[in-house]
Residue, then its C-alpha position, 0 to 999 in steps of 0.5 A: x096284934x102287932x103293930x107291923x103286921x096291918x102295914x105289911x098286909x095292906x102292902x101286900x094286898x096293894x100288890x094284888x090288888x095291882x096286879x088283877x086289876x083287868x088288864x088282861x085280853x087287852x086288844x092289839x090291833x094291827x094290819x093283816x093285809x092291803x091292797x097295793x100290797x107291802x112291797x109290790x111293784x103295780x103293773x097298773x095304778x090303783x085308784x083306791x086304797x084297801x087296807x084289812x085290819x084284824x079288827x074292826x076299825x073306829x073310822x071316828x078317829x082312823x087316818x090315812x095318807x099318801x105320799x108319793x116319789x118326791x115325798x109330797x102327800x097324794x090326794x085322798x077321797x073320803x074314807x069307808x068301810x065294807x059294808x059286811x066287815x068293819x074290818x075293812x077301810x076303803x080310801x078312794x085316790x083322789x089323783x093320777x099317779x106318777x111312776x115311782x115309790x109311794x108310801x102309806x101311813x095310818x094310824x087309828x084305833x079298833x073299838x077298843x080303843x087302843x091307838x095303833x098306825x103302821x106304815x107300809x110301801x109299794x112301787x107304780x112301775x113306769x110302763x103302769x097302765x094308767x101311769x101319768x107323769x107327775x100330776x100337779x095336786x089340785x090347789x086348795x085340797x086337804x091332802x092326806x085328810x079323811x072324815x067319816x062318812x057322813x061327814x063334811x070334809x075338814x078344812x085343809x089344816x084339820x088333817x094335815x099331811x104331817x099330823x100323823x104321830x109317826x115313831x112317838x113311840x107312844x101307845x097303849x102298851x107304853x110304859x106311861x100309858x100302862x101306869x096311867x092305867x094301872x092308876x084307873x083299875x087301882x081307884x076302881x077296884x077301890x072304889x068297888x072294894x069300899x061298897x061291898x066291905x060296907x053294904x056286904x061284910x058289915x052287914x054280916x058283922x052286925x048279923x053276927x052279934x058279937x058285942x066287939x063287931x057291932x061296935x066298930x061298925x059306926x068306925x069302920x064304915x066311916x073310914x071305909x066312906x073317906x077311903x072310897x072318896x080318896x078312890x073315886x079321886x084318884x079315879x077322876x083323876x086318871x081318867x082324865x089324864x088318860x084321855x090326854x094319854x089317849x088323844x096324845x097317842x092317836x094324834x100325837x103331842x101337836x094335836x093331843x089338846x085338838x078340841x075338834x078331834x078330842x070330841x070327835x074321839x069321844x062321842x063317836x067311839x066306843x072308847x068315848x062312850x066308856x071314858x065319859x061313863x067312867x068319869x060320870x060314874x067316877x063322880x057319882x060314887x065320889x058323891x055318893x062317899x060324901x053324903x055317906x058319912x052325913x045320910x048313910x043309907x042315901x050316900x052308900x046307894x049312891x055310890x053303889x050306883x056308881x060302882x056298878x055302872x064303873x064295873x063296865x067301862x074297862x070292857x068299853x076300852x079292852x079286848x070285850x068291846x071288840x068280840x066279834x059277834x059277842x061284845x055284849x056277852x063279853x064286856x057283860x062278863x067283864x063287868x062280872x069280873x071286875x065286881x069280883x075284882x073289887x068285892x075281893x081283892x077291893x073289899x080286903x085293901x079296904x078291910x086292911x085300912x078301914x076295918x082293922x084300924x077300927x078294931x084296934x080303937x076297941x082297946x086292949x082286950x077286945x082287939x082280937x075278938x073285933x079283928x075276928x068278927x070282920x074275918x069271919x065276916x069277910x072270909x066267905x064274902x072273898x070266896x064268893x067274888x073269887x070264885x066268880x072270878x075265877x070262872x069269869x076269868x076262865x070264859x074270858x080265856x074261851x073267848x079271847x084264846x081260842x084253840x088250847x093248843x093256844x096255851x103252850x104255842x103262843x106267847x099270850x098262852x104261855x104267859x096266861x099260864x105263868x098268871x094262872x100258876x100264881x094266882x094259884x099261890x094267892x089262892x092258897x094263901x087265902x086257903x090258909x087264912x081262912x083255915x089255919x088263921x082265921x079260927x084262932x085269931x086273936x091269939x099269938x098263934x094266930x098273930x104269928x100265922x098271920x104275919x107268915x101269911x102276909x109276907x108270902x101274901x106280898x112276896x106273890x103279888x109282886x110276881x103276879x104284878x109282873x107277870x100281868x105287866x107282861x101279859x098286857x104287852x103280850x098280843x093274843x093269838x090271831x083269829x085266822x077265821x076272821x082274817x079270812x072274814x075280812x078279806x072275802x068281804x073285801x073281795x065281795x064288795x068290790 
């Protein structure tokens, strides 16, 4: 085999690999209405603030402040939620008002996770019934600061008024985070990848008999072992740095190593519950790769353990965990999507860097008929996870999209579409592998092919990598019914 085609299919299959990491359907929340209104001028005082997000709101780590004419920050009661819809925060005002211009700013995170604030202004008109002339803000009282409920008041420096990360410019869809991300779902699908290329494609090489692919099978499970460690690693990694991206962006860099509100961030949350998963399991599959090259059968279980339980936390921090009504169908089909991820996609970076190194120590010879045992092997392993793929991907585009028309008259819709005729190019390329190359590899027209195939492979999975970089900027249509939802449940708790 030549010597530049394994570099150049290991390149390409990165660039895939990126680039079907989950990052779809992630979740945008945003404020779809309040009460005062944006803009309004109030012929009375409100007493409280309602303010009507798109989704479900983590009161965990939701925060809201007033501040009034002169800019000093307003006393605020305890915050809640509609008892019929997360959708809704209540923050009760916690002192008259004076006439003049008042401002809100909030800042939280729906299940998902992803940190989100906003701001928005109204106007008390002087004539306003209820209005006082500039009350003095009682002495020793946390301004601004919100707890959940349930939850004893913070002390006055725990949420002070200027806490609130207003034009940071960091968030879920910043360019650092994205990288961060992207890093998670890389170690992931590796990590993944490297179970199913031993406990599945090994396993049909040894059933296949070939004297060439029995041989290599001690090699290339022990390098498959050191690559997955390095994944589990490079998860570990990651997903502590993003939880300080996460804490950075909900609470900004002054309080991003806040112990109080980091564990409070964890552990009452969603998003929490799926990081500390994702780095328990992380450290599990890491163990699991270790023991693997002294006790085989105990470490490879071990780190299959882990990746299963891995394949559920992107659900735990995206779009599934916010499914109205059906988070746990959606973050189960998610976890679907994401072993087919890594049983695919996973499996051939690990089949490149583990499994044809391997072969190539067979010697002069018996190359070929080793590389060809681990494709015959792989070939119907990837159809399988890529069509599982695929139609959890179809399921995911039901629920997330809504309508059809959704497709060509919005932007995610459109750039889902753009993905998909993409993806359409890298299933072709795996068409031609397994019908044009894999039967005559070996030879030089396979060598040839292969080659072909592996540079067309790299040049679309770096258009796949971009066009997924735009989609997850990219907010999903809005759900108008669940809009309406949230305000009538605002409306009947009142």
């Amino acid at each position: 085999m030549a010597g530049r085609k394994p570099s150049a299919r290991r390149w390409g299959a990165l660039l895939v690999l990126l680039a079907l990491t989950p990052l779809t359907a992630l979740a945008h929340q945003r404020l779809v209405g309040s009460e005062p209104a944006a803009s309004a001028r109030l012929a009375s005082v409100p007493r409280e603030l309602r303010l009507v997000f798109y989704e479900p709101m983590e009161l965990a780590v939701t925060r809201v402040e007033l501040l009034g004419p002169h800019g000093a920050p307003v006393a605020l009661g305890e915050a809640r939620l509609v008892p019929d819809s997360a959708n809704v925060v209540i923050v009760p005002i916690g002192a008259s008002l004076e006439a003049g211009a008042y401002l809100v700013r909030w800042r939280g995170a729906g299940a998902d996770g992803h940190p989100v604030g906003g701001e928005f202004a109204f106007a008390v008109a002087p004539d306003a019934i209820g209005v006082v002339a500039a009350p003095a803000p009682p002495l020793g009282e946390a301004a601004g600061g919100i707890t959940a409920p349930g939850r004893p008041p913070p002390p006055a420096e725990h949420h002070p008024a200027a806490s609130l990360p207003q034009g940071s410019g960091f968030g879920a869809e910043s360019p650092g985070y994205v990288a961060v991300r992207w890093l998670t779902f890389l170690g992931l699908l590796g990590v993944i990848g490297a179970v199913v290329f031993r406990l599945v494609v090994l396993r049909i090489v040894r059933r296949q008999r070939r004297p060439e692919g029995v041989e290599l099978i001690g090699g290339a499970a022990d390098r498959a072992a050191r690559l997955g460690a390095g994944f589990a690693l490079l998860l570990a990694l990651a997903t502590g740095v993003r939880l300080y991206a996460q804490s950075y962006a909900l609470h900004g860099a002054e309080n991003a190593l806040n112990p109080e509100w980091i564990q409070a961030m964890l552990t009452r949350t969603v998003w929490g519950w799926g990081w500390m998963l994702q780095m328990g399991a992380a450290m599990v599959a890491l163990g699991g790769f270790l023991l693997a090259r002294r006790r085989p059968g105990a470490g490879w279980t071990l780190a299959a353990l882990g990746a299963v339980a891995l394949a559920f936390t992107p659900g735990l921090s995206g779009h599934a965990a916010a499914t109205p009504g059906r988070a746990a169908l959606a973050v189960l089909s998610d976890a679907i999507h994401v072993l087919s991820a890594g049983g695919w996609l996973g499996s051939l970076l690990v089949l490149l860097a583990a499994g044809i190194p391997a072969a190539r120590r067979l010697g002069k010879g018996r190359r070929g008929e080793g590389v060809a045992a681990l494709v015959a092997a792989f070939s119907p392993t990837a159809l399988l996870f890529a069509g599982t793929l695929v139609a959890t991907g179809l399921f995911a585009a039901w629920l997330h999209l809504g309508p059809v028309q959704n497709l060509w008259q919005s932007e995610y819709g459109r750039t889902l579409l753009l993905k998909l005729g993409v993806l359409v190019l890298v299933f072709g390329t795996g068409a031609y592998n397994f019908l044009r190359v894999a039967p005559v590899l070996g030879s030089d027209t396979g060598t040839r092919r292969l080659r072909r195939s592996a540079g067309f492979e790299l040049a679309v999975g770096a258009v796949v990598l971009a066009v997924t970089a735009v989609l997850v900027a990219t907010s999903p249509p809005p759900d108008t019914g669940g809009m309406h939802q949230a305000a009538a449940a605002s409306e009947v708790e009142r």
